[in-house]
C-alpha positions as semicolon CSV with decimal commas, in nm:
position;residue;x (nm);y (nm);z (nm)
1;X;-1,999;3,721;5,581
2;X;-1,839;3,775;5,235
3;X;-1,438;3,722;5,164
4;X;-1,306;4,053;4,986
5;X;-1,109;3,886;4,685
6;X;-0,772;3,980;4,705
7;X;-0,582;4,162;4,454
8;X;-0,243;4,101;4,342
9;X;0,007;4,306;4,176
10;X;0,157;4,218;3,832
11;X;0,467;4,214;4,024
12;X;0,387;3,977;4,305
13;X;0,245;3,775;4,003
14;X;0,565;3,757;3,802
15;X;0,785;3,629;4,068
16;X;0,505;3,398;4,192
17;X;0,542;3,231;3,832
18;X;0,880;3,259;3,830
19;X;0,953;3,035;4,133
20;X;0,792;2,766;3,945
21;X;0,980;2,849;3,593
22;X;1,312;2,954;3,704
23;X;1,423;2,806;4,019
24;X;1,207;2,455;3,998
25;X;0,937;2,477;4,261
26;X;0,630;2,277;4,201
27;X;0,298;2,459;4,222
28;X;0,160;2,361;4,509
29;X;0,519;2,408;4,672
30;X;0,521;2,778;4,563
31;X;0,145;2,820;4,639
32;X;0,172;2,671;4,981
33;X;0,534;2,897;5,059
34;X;0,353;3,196;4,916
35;X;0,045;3,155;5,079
36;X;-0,229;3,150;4,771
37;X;-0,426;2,874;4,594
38;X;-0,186;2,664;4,371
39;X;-0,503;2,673;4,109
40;X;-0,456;3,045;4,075
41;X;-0,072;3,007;4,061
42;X;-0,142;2,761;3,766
43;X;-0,368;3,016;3,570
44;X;-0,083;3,339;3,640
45;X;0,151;3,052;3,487
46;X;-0,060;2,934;3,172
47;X;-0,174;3,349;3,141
48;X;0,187;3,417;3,137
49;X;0,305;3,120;2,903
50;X;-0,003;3,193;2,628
51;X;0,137;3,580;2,615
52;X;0,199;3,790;2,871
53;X;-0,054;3,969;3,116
54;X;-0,386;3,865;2,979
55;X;-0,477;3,990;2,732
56;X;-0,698;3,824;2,503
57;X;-0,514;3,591;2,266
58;X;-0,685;3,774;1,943
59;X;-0,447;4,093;2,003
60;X;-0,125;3,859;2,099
61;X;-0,217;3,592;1,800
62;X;-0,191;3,908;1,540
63;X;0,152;4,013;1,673
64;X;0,253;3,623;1,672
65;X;0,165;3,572;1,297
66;X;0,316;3,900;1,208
67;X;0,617;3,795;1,342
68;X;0,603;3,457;1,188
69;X;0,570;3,644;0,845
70;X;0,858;3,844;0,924
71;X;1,107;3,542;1,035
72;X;0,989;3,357;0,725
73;X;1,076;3,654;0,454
74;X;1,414;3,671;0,661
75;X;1,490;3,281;0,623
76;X;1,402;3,314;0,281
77;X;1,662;3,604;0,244
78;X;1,942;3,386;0,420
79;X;1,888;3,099;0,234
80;X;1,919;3,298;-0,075
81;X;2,280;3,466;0,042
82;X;2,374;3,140;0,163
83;X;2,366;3,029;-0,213
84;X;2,536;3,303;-0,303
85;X;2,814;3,279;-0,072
86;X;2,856;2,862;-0,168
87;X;2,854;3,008;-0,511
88;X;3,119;3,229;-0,455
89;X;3,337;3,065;-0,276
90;X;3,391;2,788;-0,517
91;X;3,443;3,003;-0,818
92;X;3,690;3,199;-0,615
93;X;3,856;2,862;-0,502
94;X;3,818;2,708;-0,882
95;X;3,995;3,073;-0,967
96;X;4,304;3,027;-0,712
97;X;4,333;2,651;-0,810
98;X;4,289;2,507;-0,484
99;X;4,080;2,211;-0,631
100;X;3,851;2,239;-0,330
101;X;3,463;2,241;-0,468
């Protein structure tokens, strides 16, 4: 006699994962309450942690380093009006003659 393999939704999956992220169960705990193996529990964690509903990490790595590009060109552009602004202001305090620099 064979065991059909259950199938869980993405759903039941989520909040599963979130017992253990959110509100501080342990694995086993929430595998135990829930009534599933706390190895599978672990994987729907780690799938979940390493980008979402498993999908291989070559499609989720591209949108990771694409955003990585973008946050760097945008801390390069606030650095750059930071100096501007520190520039600014202490001409525009020299100006007034506040004698703060």
């Amino acid at each position: 006699m064979t065991k059909k393999r259950k199938k869980y939704t993405e759903e039941f999956r989520s909040s599963a994962v979130k017992l253990v992220t959110e509100q501080g169960y342990q694995i086993t705990e929430a595998a135990r309450n829930l009534g599933i193996n706390a190895t599978m529990l672990g994987r729907w964690k780690r799938e979940i942690e390493d980008g979402g509903n498993g999908m291989p990490d070559s499609a989720s790595g591209k949108d990771v380093q694409a955003e990585l590009t973008r946050l760097i060109k945008e801390n390069h552009r606030l650095k750059m009006e930071c100096e501007i602004l520190k520039k600014a202001a202490a001409f525009f305090a020299n100006e007034s003659g506040c004698g703060i620099k």
